[in-house]
C-alpha atoms as one frame of an Amber mdcrd trajectory, in Angstrom:
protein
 -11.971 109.626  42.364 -13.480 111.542  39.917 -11.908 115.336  39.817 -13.848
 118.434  39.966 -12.379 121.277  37.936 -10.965 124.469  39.567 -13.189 126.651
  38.199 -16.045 124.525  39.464 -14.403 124.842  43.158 -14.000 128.391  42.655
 -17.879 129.008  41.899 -19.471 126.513  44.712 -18.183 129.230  47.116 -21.651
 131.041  46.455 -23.262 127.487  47.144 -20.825 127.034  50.485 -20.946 130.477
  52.031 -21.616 130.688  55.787 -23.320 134.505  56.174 -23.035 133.808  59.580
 -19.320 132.607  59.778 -18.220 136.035  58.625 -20.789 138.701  59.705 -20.246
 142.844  58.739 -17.558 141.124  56.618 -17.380 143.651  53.211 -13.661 142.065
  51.467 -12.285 141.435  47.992 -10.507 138.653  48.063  -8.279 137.831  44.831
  -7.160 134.666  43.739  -4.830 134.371  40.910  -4.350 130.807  39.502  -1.500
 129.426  37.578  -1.208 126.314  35.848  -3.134 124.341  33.584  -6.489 125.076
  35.572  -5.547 128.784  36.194  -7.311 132.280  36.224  -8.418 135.110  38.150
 -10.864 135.323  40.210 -12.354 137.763  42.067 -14.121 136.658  45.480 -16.739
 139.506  46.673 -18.066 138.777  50.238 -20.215 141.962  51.401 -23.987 142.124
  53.396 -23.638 138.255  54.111 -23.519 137.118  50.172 -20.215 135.649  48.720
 -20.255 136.536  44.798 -17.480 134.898  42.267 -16.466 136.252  39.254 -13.878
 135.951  36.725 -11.074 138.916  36.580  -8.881 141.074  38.620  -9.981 143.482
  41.226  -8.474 147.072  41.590  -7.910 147.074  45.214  -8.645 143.439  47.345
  -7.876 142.973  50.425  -6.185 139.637  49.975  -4.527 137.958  47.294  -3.815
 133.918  46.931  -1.744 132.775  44.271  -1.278 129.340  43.775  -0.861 126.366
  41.161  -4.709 125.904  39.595  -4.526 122.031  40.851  -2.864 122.722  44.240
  -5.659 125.117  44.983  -8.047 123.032  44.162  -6.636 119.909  45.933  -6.554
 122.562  49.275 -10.036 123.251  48.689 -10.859 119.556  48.006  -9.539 118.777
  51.955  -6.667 116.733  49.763  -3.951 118.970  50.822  -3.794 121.075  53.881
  -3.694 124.800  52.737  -1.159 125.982  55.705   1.474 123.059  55.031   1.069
 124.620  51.084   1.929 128.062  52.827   4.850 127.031  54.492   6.104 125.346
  51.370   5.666 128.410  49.270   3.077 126.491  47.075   0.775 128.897  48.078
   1.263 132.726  48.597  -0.453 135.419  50.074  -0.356 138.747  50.234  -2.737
 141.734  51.745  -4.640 140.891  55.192  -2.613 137.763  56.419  -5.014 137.723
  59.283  -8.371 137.295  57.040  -6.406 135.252  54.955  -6.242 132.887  57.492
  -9.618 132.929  58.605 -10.791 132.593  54.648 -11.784 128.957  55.200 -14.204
 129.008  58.142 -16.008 131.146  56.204 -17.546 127.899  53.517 -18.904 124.762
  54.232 -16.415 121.746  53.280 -18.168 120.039  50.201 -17.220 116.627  50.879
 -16.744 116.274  47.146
């Protein structure tokens, strides 16, 4: 199985965006990635567009931090992103209740 870097994962958001999944939705979301496939990212949703870019925000509403690879393994369907919680492999902080929503807002990939 061929592995698609973080990074990658991180910009197909645009690409897997529902508009309609999160409607009036205007959030920051931050996502700050350790590791060997780390960064910061800055996740933009506002008037049903999702825009990705690299950096930290001033103010978002929610923050993930999490190992680069375990991230990307979560996003990959390879590891379920609220066992990773409960392990403290992945944190949050901000809105816990968008956080948890986050997901049903992109189409799975498949890849």
């Amino acid at each position: 199985m061929t592995d698609i870097p973080v990074k990658t994962l991180i910009y197909n958001h645009e690409k897997f965006f529902i508009p309609e999944a999160a409607p009036d939705l205007d959030a920051v979301i931050q996502y700050e990635l350790t590791g060997e496939e780390g960064g910061d990212y800055i996740i933009a949703i506002k008037d049903g567009k999702c825009k990705v870019t690299e950096g930290k925000a001033e103010s978002p509403v929610v923050t993930v931090t999490a190992d680069g690879r375990d991230f990307g393994d979560v996003l990959l369907g390879r590891a379920n992103g609220m066992q990773y919680f409960m392990m403290g492999k992945i944190k949050l902080a901000g809105d816990l209740n968008l956080a948890m929503k986050l997901t049903s807002f992109f189409k799975m990939s498949g890849q």
